[in-house]
C-alpha positions as CSV (number, residue, x, y, z in Angstrom):
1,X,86.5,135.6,96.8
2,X,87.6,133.0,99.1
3,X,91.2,132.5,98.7
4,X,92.1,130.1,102.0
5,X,93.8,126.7,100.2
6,X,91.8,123.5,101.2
7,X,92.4,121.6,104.0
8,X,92.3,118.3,102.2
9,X,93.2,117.2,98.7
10,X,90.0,115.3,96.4
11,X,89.5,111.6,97.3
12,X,89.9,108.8,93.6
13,X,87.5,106.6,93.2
14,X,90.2,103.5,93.9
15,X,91.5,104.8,97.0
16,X,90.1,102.1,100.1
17,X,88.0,103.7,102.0
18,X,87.0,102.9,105.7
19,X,82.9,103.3,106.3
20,X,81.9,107.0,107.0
21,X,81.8,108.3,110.1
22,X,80.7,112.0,109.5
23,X,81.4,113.0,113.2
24,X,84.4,111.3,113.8
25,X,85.6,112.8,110.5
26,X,84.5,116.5,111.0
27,X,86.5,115.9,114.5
28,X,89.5,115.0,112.8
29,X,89.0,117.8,110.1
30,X,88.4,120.7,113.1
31,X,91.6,118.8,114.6
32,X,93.7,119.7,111.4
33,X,92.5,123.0,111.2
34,X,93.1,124.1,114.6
35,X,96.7,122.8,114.8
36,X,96.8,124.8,111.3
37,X,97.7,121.2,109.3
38,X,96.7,119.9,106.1
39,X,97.1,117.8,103.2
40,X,98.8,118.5,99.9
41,X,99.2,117.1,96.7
42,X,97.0,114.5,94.8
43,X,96.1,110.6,95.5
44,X,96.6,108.2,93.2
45,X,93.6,106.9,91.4
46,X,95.2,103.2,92.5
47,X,93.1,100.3,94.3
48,X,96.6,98.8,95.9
49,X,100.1,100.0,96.7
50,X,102.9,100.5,99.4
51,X,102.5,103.6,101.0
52,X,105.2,105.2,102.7
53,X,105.6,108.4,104.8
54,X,108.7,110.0,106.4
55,X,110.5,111.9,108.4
56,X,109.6,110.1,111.4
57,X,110.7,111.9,114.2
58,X,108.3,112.2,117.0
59,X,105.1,111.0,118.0
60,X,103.3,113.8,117.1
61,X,103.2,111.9,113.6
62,X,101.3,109.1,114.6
63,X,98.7,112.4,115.9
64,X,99.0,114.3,113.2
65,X,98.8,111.2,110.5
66,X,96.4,109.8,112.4
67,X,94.5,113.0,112.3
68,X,94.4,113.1,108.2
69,X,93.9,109.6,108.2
70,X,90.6,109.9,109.8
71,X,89.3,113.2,108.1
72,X,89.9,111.5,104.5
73,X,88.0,108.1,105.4
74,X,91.5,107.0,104.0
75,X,91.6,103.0,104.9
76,X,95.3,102.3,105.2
77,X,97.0,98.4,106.8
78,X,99.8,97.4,108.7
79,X,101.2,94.8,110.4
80,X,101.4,94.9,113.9
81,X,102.4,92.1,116.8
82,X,100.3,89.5,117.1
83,X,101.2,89.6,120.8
84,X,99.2,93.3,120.9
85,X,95.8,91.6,119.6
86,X,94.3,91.3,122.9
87,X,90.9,92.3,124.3
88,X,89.9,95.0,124.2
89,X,92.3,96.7,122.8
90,X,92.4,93.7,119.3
91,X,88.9,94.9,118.0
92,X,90.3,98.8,118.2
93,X,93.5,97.4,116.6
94,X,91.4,95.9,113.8
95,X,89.5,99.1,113.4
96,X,92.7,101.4,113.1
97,X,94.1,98.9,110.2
98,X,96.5,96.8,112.4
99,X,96.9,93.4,110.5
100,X,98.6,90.9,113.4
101,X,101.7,89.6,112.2
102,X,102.1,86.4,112.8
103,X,106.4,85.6,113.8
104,X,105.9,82.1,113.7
105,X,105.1,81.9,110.2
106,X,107.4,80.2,107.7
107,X,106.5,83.7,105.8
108,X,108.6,86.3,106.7
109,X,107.1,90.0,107.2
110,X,108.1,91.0,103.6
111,X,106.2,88.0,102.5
112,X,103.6,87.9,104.3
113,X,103.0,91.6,103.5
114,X,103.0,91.1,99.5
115,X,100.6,87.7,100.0
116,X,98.1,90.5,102.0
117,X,98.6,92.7,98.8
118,X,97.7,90.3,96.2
119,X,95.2,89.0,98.1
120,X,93.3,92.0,98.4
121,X,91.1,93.7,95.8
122,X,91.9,96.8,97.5
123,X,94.8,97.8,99.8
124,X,96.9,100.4,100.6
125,X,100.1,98.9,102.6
126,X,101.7,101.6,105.2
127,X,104.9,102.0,106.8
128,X,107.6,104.1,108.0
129,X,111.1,103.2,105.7
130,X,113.3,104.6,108.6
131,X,111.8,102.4,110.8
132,X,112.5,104.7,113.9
133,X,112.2,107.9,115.4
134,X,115.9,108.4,115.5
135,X,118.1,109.8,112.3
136,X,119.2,107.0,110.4
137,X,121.9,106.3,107.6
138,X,120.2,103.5,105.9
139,X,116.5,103.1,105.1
140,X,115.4,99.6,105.4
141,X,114.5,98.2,102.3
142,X,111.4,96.3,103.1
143,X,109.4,98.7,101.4
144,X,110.7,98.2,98.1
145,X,111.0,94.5,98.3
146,X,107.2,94.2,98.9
147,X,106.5,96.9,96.1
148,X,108.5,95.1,93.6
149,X,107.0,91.0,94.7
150,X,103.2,92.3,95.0
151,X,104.3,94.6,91.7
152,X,102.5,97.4,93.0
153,X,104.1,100.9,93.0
154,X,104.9,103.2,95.8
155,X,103.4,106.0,97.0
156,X,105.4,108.8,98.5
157,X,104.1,110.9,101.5
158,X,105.6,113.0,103.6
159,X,105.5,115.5,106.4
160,X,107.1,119.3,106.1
161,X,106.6,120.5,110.1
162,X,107.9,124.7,109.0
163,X,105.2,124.5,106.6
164,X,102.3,121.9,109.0
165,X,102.2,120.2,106.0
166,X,101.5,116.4,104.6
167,X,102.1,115.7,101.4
168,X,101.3,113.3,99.0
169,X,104.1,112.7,96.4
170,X,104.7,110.6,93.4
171,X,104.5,107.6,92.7
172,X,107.8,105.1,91.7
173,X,107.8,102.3,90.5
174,X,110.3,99.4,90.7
175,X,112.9,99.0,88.0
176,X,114.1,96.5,89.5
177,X,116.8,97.5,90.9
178,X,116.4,98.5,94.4
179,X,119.7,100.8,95.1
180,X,118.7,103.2,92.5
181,X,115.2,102.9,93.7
182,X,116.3,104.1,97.0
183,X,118.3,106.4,95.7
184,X,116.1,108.2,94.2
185,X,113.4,107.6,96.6
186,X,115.7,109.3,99.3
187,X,116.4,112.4,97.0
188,X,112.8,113.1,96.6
189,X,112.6,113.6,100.5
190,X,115.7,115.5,101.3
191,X,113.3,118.8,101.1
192,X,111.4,117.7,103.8
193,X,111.9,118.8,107.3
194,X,110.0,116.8,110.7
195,X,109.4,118.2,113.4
196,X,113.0,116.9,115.2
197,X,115.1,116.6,111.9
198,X,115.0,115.8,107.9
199,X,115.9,112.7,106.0
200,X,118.9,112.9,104.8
């Protein structure tokens, strides 16, 4: 009887998906299982919301989320400086899920983030609330504020470093009121330890 817990949770049929890659992907799965990570929880069966993930407190993150981003052929976007979208490196940008962010716009990043959302028949929107490595007080909002215009709920991830986990949480949804919304966002993550500290 084979009692070892799977490396990766079951993939919904609404979840964006980047074209397989079956080597790149058993690469990223060997990578998970040799550094002795994996992914809890389940995934949403939702074709578009904000996805968050915290504590973010090294850049081992970025390795290891990059890592189970890959292995799921899990298509996630962000916004990134328009300045960075040069050759080569735009096309590999592009590839990763980098959308370039354009300052000049009357559209601030908020905006132009929900106008992406309803735009899309399918997107998952990613970004780090704390917005730094460093331990924080205040969460920016910015998450919520796109949730609540593109009226799209948030989905909750997180990574446990005692345990080498991520997880995949709930999902909240805006009651329009964003203070309790944070409050209770931040409460669900006060369990969760990174590798250089917890949220709270």
């Amino acid at each position: 009887m084979n009692n070892q817990r799977p490396l990766l949770p079951a993939i919904p049929p609404n979840m964006p998906q980047v074209k397989p890659n079956r080597f790149i992907r058993w690469l990223a799965r060997c990578t998970l299982r040799l550094g002795g990570w994996r992914v809890v929880g389940t995934f949403p069966d939702v074709p578009k919301l904000v996805f968050i993930i915290a504590p973010h407190s090294s850049n081992w993150d970025g390795f290891w989320g990059m890592a189970a981003k890959i292995a799921l052929g899990m298509q996630v976007k962000v916004l990134g400086k328009a300045s960075l979208f040069w050759w080569p490196l735009a096309p590999l940008l592009r590839k990763l899920g980098v959308i370039p962010l354009d300052r000049s716009s009357p559209q601030g990043t908020v905006e132009q983030a929900v106008s992406l959302i309803r735009g899309s028949e399918r997107m998952w929107y990613a970004l780090t609330p704390e917005g730094t490595r460093k331990a924080v007080t205040h969460w920016k909002a910015g998450f919520l504020k796109i949730a609540r215009m593109a009226d799209v709920p948030v989905l909750a991830a997180y990574f446990h470093y005692p345990e080498k986990v991520i997880g995949i949480g709930p999902l909240f949804y805006s009651s329009g009121d964003d203070v309790a919304d944070m409050a209770a966002i931040r409460a669900y993550y006060r369990p969760w330890q990174g590798k250089n500290r917890g949220t709270a």
